[in-house]
C-alpha positions as CSV (number, residue, x, y, z in Angstrom):
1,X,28.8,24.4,-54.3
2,X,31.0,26.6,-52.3
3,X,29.8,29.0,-49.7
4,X,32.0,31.6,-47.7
5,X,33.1,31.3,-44.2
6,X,30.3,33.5,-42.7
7,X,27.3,31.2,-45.0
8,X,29.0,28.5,-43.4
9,X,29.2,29.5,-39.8
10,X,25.8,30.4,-40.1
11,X,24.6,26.8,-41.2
12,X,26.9,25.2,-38.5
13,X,24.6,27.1,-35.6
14,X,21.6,25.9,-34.1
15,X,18.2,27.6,-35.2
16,X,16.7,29.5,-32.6
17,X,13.0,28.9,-31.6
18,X,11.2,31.6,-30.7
19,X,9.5,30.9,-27.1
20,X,5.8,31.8,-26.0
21,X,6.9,35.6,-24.9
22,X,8.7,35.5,-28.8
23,X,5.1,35.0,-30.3
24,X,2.9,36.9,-28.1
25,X,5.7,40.0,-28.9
26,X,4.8,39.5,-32.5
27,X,1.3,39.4,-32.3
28,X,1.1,42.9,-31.0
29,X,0.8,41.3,-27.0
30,X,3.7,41.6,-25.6
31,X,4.5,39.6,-21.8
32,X,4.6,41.7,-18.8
33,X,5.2,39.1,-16.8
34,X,6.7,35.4,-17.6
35,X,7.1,32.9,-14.5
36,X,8.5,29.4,-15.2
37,X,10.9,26.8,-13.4
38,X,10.6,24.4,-16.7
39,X,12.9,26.5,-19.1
40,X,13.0,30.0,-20.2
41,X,9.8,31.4,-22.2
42,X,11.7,34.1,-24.3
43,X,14.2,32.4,-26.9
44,X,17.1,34.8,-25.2
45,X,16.4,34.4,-21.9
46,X,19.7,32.8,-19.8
47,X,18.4,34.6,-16.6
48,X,17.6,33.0,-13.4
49,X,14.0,31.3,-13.3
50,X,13.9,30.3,-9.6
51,X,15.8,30.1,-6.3
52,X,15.7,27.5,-4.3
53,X,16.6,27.5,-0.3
54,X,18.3,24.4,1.4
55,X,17.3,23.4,5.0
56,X,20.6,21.8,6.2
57,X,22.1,25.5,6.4
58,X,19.6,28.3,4.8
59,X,21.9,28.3,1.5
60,X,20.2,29.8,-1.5
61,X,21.2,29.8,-5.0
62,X,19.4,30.1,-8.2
63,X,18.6,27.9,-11.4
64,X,19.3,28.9,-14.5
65,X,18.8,27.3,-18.3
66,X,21.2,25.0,-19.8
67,X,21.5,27.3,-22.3
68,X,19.6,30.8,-23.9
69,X,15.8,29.7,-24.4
70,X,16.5,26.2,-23.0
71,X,15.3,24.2,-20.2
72,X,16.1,24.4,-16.6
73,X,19.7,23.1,-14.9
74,X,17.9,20.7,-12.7
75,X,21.2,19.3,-12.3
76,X,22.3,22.2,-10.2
77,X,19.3,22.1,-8.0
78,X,19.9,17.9,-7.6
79,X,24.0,18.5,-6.6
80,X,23.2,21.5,-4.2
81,X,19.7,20.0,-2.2
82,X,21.7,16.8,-2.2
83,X,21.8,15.3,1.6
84,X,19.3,18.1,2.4
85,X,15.8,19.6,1.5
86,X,15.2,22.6,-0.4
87,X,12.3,24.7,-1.0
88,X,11.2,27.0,-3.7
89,X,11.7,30.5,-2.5
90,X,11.2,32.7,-5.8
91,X,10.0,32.4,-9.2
92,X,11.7,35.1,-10.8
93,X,9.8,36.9,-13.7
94,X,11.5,36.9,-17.0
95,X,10.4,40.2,-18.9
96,X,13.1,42.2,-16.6
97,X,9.6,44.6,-15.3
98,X,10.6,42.7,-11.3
99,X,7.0,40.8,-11.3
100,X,8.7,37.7,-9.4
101,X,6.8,35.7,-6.9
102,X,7.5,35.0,-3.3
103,X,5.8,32.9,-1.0
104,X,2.7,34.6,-0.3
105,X,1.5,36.9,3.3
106,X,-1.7,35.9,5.3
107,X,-4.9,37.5,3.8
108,X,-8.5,37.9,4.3
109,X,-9.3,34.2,4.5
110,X,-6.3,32.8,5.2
111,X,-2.7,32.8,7.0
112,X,-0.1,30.4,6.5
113,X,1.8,28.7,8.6
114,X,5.5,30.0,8.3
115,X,6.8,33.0,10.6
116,X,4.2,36.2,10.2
117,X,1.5,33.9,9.0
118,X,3.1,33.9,5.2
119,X,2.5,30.3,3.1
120,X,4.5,27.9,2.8
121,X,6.6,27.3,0.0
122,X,6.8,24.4,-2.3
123,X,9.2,21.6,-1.9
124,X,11.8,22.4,-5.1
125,X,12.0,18.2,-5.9
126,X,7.9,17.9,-5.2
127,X,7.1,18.0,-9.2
128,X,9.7,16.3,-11.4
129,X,9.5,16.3,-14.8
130,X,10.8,15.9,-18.4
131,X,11.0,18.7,-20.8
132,X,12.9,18.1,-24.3
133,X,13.9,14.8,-22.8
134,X,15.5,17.1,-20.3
135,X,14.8,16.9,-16.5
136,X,13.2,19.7,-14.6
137,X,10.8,20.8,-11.7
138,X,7.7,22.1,-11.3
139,X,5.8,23.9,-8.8
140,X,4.2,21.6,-6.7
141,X,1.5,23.3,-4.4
142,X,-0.1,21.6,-1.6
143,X,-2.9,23.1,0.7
144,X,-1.4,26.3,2.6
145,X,1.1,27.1,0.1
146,X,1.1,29.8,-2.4
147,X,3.1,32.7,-4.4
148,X,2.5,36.3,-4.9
149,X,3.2,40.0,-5.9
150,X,1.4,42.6,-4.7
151,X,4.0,45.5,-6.1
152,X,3.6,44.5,-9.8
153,X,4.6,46.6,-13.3
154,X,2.6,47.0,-16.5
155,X,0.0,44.6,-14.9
156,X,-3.6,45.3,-16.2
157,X,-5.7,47.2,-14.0
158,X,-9.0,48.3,-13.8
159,X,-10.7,47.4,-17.3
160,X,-7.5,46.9,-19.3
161,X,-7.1,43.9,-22.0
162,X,-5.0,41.2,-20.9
163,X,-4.0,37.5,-21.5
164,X,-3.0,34.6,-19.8
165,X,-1.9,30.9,-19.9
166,X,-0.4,28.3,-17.8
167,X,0.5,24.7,-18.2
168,X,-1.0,22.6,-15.0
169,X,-0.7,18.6,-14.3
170,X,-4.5,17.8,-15.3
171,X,-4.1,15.0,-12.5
172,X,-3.5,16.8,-9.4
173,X,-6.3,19.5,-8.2
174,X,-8.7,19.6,-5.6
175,X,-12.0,21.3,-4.8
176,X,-11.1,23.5,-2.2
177,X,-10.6,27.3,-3.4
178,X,-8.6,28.7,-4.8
179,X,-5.4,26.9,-7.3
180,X,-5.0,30.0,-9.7
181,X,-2.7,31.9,-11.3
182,X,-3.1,35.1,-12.6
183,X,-4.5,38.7,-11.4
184,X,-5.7,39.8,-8.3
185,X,-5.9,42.2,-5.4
186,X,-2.8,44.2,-4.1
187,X,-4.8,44.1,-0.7
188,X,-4.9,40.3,0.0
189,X,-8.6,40.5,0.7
190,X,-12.0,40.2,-1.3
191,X,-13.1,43.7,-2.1
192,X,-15.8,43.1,-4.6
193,X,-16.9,41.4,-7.4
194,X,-14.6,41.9,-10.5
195,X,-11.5,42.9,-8.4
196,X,-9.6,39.5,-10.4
197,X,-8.8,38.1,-13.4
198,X,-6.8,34.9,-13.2
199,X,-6.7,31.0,-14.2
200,X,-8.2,28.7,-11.9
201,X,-7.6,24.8,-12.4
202,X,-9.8,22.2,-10.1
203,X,-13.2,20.9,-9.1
204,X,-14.7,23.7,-7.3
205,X,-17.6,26.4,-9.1
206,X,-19.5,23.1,-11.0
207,X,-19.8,25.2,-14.3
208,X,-18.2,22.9,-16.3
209,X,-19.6,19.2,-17.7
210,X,-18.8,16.3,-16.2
211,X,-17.1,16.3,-12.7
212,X,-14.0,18.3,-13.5
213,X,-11.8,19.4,-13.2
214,X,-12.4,22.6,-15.1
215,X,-10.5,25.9,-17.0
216,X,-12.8,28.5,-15.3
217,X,-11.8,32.0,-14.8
218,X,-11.5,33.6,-11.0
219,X,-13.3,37.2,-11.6
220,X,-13.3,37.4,-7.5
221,X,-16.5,35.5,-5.9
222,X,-17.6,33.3,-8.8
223,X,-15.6,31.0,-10.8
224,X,-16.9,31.5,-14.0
225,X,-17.1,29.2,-17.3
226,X,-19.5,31.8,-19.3
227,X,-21.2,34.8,-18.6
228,X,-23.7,32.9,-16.0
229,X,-22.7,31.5,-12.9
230,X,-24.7,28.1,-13.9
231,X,-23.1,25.4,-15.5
232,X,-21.8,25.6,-19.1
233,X,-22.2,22.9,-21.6
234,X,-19.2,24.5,-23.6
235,X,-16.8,23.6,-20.7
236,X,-15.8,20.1,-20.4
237,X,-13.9,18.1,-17.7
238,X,-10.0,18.0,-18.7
239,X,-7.4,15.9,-16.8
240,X,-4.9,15.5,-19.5
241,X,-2.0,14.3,-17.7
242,X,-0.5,18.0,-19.0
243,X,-3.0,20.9,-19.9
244,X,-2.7,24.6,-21.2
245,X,-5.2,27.0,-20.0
246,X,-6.2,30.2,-21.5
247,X,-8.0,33.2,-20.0
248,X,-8.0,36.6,-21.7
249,X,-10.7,39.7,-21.3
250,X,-10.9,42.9,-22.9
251,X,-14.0,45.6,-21.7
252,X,-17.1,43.5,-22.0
253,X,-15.2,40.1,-23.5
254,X,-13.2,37.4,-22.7
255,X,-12.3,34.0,-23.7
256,X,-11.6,30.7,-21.9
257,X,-9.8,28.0,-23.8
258,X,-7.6,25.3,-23.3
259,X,-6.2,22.0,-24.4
260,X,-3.7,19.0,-24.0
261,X,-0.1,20.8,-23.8
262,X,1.7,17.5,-25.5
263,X,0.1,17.6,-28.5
264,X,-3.3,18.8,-30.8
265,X,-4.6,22.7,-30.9
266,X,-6.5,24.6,-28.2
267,X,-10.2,24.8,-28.0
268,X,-12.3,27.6,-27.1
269,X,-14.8,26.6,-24.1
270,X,-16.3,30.1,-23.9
271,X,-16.0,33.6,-26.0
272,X,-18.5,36.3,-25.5
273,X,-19.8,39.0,-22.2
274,X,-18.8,39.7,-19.3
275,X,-20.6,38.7,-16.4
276,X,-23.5,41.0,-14.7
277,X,-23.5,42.2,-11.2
278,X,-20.0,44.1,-10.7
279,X,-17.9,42.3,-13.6
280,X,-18.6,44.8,-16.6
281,X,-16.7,47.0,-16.4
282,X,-13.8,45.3,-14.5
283,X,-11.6,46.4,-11.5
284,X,-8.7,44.3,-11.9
285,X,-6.2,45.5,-9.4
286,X,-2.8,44.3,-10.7
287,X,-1.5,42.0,-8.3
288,X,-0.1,38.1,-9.3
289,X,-1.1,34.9,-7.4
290,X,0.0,31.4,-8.0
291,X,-1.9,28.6,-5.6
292,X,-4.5,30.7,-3.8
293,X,-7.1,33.0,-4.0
294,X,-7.0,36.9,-4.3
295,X,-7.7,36.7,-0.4
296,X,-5.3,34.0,0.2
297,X,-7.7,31.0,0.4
298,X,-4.9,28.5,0.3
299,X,-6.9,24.9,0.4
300,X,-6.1,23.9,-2.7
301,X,-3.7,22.2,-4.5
302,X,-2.4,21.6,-8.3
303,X,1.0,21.7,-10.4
304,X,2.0,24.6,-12.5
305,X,5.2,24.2,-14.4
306,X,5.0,27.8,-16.4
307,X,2.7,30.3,-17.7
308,X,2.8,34.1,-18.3
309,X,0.7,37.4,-18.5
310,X,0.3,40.0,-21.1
311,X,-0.3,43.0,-22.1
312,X,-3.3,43.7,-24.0
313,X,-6.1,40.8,-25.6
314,X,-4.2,38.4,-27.5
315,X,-5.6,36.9,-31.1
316,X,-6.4,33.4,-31.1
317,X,-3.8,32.9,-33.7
318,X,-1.3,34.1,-31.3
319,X,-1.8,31.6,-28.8
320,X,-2.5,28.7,-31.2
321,X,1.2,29.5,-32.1
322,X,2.2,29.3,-28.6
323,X,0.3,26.4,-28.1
324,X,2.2,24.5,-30.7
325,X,5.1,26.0,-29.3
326,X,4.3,24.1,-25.7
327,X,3.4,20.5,-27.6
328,X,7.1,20.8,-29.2
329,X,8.5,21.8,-25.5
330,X,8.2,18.1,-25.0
331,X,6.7,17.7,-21.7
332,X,6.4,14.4,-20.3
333,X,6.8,12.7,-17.1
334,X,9.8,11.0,-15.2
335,X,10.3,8.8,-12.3
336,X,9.0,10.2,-8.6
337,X,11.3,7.7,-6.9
338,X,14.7,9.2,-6.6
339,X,16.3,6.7,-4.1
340,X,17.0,3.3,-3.8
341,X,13.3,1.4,-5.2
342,X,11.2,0.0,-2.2
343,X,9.8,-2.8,-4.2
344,X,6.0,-3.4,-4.8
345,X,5.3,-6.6,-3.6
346,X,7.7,-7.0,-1.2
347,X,7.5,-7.0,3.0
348,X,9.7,-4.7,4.8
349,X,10.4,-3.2,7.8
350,X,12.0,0.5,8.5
351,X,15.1,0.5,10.7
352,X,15.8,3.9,12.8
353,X,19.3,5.4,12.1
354,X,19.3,8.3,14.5
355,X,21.7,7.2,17.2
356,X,19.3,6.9,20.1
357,X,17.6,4.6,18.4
358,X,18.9,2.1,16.1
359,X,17.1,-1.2,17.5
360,X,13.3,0.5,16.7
361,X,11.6,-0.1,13.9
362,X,8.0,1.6,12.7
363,X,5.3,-0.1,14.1
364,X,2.0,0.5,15.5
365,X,-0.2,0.4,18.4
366,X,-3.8,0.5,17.5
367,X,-4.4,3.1,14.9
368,X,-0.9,5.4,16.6
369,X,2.3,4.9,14.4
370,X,5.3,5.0,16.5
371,X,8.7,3.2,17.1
372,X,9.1,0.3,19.4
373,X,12.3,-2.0,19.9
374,X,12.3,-4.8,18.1
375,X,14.5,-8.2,17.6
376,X,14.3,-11.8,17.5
377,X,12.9,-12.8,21.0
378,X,10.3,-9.8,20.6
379,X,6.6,-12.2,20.5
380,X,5.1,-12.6,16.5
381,X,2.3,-10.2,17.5
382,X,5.0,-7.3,17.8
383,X,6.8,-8.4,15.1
384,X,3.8,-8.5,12.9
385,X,3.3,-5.0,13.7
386,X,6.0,-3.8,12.5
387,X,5.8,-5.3,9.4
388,X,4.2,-3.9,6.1
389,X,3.3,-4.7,2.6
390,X,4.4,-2.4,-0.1
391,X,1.8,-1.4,-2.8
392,X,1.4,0.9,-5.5
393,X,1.0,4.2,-4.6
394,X,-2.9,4.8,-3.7
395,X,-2.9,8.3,-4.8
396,X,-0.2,8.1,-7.4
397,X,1.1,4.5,-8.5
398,X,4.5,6.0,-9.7
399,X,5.2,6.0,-5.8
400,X,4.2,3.9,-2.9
401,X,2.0,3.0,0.0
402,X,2.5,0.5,3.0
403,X,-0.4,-1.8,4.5
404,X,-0.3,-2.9,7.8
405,X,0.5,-6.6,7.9
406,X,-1.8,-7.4,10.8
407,X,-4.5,-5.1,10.0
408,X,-5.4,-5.9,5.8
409,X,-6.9,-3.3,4.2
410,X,-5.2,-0.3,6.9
411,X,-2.5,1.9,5.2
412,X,-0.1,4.2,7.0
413,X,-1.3,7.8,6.0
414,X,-1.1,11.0,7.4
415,X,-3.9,13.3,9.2
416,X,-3.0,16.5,10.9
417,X,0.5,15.7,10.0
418,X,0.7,12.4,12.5
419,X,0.6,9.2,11.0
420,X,-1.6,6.6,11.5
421,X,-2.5,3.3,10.5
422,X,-6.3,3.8,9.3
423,X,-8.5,1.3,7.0
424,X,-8.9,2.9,3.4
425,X,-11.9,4.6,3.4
426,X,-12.1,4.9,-0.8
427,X,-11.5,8.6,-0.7
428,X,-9.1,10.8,-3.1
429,X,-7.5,12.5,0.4
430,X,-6.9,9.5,1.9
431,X,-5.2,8.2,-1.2
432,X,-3.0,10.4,-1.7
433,X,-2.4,11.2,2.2
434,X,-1.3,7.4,1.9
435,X,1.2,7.5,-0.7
436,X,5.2,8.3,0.0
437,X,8.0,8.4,-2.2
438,X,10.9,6.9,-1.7
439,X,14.1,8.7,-1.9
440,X,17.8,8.3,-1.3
441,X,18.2,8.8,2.7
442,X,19.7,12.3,4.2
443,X,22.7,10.6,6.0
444,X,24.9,7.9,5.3
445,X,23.6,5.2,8.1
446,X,20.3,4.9,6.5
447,X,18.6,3.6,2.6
448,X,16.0,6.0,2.2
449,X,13.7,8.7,2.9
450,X,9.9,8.6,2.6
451,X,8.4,11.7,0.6
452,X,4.6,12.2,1.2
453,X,3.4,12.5,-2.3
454,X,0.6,15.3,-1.2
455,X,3.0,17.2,1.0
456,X,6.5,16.7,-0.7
457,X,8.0,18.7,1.8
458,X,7.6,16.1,4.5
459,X,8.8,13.0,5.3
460,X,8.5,9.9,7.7
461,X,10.2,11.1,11.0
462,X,10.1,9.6,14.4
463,X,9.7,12.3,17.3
464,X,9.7,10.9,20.9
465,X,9.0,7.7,19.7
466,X,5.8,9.0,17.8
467,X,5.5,9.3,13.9
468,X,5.2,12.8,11.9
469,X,4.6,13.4,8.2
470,X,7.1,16.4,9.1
471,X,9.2,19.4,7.2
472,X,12.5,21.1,8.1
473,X,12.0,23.8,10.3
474,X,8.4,23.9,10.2
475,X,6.1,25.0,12.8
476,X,5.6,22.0,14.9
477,X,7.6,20.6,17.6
478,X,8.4,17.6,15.1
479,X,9.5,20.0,12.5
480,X,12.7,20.7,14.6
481,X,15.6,21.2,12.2
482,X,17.8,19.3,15.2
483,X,18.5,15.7,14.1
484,X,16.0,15.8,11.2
485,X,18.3,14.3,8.8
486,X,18.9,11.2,11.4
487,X,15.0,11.2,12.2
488,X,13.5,10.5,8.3
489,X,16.5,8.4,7.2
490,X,15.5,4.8,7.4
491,X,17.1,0.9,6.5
492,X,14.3,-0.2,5.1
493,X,15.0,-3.8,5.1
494,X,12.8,-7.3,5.3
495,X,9.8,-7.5,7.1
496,X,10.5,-9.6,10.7
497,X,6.5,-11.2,10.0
């Protein structure tokens, strides 16, 4: 059978897939906003999704897809952060209305800790990832950092229909207030009751079965699983390693709904009326948060690797179809370790490499972490100290965490930033404040890095002889940007006990 030269061109192109913003279009919902550092969400899009910042020199530069509608260049991101750190300064928004996201300004509860009090922003490697089989990052927010836009377009306000969904790591949350997404108040404080309308992920409210963590809508001061603040039956616990949570309202409805974003349908925990007491009718205000609450309560913590708002209340057909669309995105996790491997099972010791200081190694002194010099005709107590075993990660056995040799059961973590060596006390924080990553070192005298898995924009650094989980150019004396590259880069070689 013979076909012409245009039939044949045709057949030799790949088929598009429409992306989630495709399908809400056609259902009569269009997006009016559409944040994501994954891949693009329309099946045209070959815009910028993020920008990240490095800290060896302040550079900025933005990541892109690999192609229209595909996932994100991580490779881009890897060559330019490479030697450096790099932060996440926008999430741009991909309808073209301008509702990007920027690290977020003190509120009501809260201020950050960056210049004027804003939040800090998320470390651009903290959240690695597979999508398609392609690599890519997420957002990884820890406690005090957070995105927002106050000065949004075509947002809902008042009592206006509206949609939302986002896909969250199921495994990393907390039960501090507030990991949303969604909409909130232009004002960065807590007006009244009603004044939001956004996705919360986490442990906090209890409306939910089990122990969480929990879908639940943030209407402003209640998280919500029904239209009573007690708990609902119809909301279960839901860690899947990767989730998709739905919220949507319209005057005197909404819906919660959710499921696991690699593969089966969604599930609707709740359907029906608003809440009493301020929340029908609602006075949604327009404004988008990622990581924190309407006021800026920035305690909490949790992954987000996409999601989007919309424009009136979308059908439940509509987002099964972008459900299905997420399962065949292929997410799916990669290795956190992006350096040279620090071996489970193995006893090492961490060399300096900054110049001042190239015969100390970590040790400890009681509970304080610090350096002390260290060589063969140093006595076996000394040596001993500054020797640890290497276990699985605590909070996340795709990383690592280091027990004291001399003091079984004691772990170096963090706490207030400062490390310390501190017996493990059982609980999720000191888990995961326990557990570093191992990447390649920032200069060329040392093996590796060491990432704090809860904070991944700090690292092991030595500061007058003292160790900091610390960042790059943060607000601490052991944040100083001068020699931090020589400071966190160690030889991390055998264990002298």
């Amino acid at each position: 059978m013979a076909f012409s030269p245009l039939v044949a061109l045709v057949l030799l192109l790949p088929l598009v897939t429409a992306g989630p913003c495709d399908i809400y279009a056609s259902g009569g919902t269009p997006c009016v906003a559409a944040h994501s550092t994954t891949r693009a969400l329309f099946s045209s899009f070959s815009g910028a999704l993020y920008q990240i910042s490095r800290g060896s020199d302040g550079a900025t530069t933005n990541i892109s897809p690999l192609s229209a509608g595909g996932v994100a260049n991580s490779a881009v991101q890897d060559s330019f952060c490479a030697g450096t750190t790099c932060v996440i300064t926008e999430i741009f928004d991909q309808t073209g209305r301008g509702n990007s996201l920027t690290h977020a300004p003190p509120g009501g509860a809260a201020s950050g800790t960056d210049p004027g009090g804003f939040d800090t922003q998320a470390a651009a490697d903290g959240a690695p990832v597979l999508v398609g089989g392609h690599k890519a990052y997420g957002v990884f927010i820890s406690p005090g950092s957070g995105y927002r836009n106050d000065a949004t377009n075509g947002i809902a306000v008042g009592d206006a229909a509206e949609g939302l969904y986002a896909v969250f790591d199921g495994t990393h949350f907390n039960d501090a207030c507030c990991f949303d997404y969604g909409n909130a108040e232009v004002t960065n404080t807590d007006p009244a009751n009603g004044h939001m309308e956004a996705i919360y992920f986490g442990s906090a409210g209890g409306t939910g079965t089990g122990s969480g963590p929990w879908i639940q809508a943030d209407l402003e001061n209640g998280l919500f699983s029904s239209a009573s603040r007690t708990s609902s039956p119809g909301n279960p616990s839901i860690n899947d390693r990767f989730v998709t949570a739905v919220v949507k309202g319209q005057p005197n409805n909404w819906a919660i709904r959710g499921g696991n974003a690699q593969s089966g349908s969604l599930s609707t925990f709740y359907n029906g009326v608003r809440p009493a007491d301020g929340y029908n009718p609602m006075s949604k205000e327009g404004a988008i948060i990622l990581g924190i609450g309407g006021d800026n309560s920035n305690g909490a913590q949790g992954t987000f690797y996409e999601g989007v708002m919309t424009s009136g209340f979308p059908s439940d057909a509509t987002e099964n179809s972008v459900q299905a669309n997420i399962v065949a995105a292929g997410y799916a996790t990669t290795s956190l370790v992006t350096g040279p491997a620090v071996t489970v099972g193995s006893t090492v010791s961490f060399k300096a490499t900054t110049a001042c200081c190239t015969d100390r190694f970590i040790a400890h002194t009681g509970t304080t972490v610090n350096t002390q010099v260290v060589n063969s005709a140093s006595t076996n107590a000394l040596k001993l100290s500054a020797s640890w075993n290497v276990v699985a990660g605590l909070g996340n056995s795709g990383c690592v965490s280091f027990e004291s040799r001399d003091t079984p059961g004691s772990y170096i973590r963090h706490s207030g930033f400062e490390l310390f060596v501190n017996a493990n006390d059982g609980s999720a924080i000191f888990a995961t404040d326990a557990t570093y990553c191992p990447r390649a070192a920032l200069n060329s005298a040392g093996t590796n890095a060491l990432q704090s898995f809860s904070y991944p924009t700090h690292y092991f650094r030595h500061f007058n002889a003292i160790l900091y989980a610390a960042s790059n150019g943060g607000p601490s004396d052991f944040d100083a940007t001068a020699s931090f590259n020589d400071d966190v880069s160690w030889v991390v070689g055998a264990a002298f006990a």
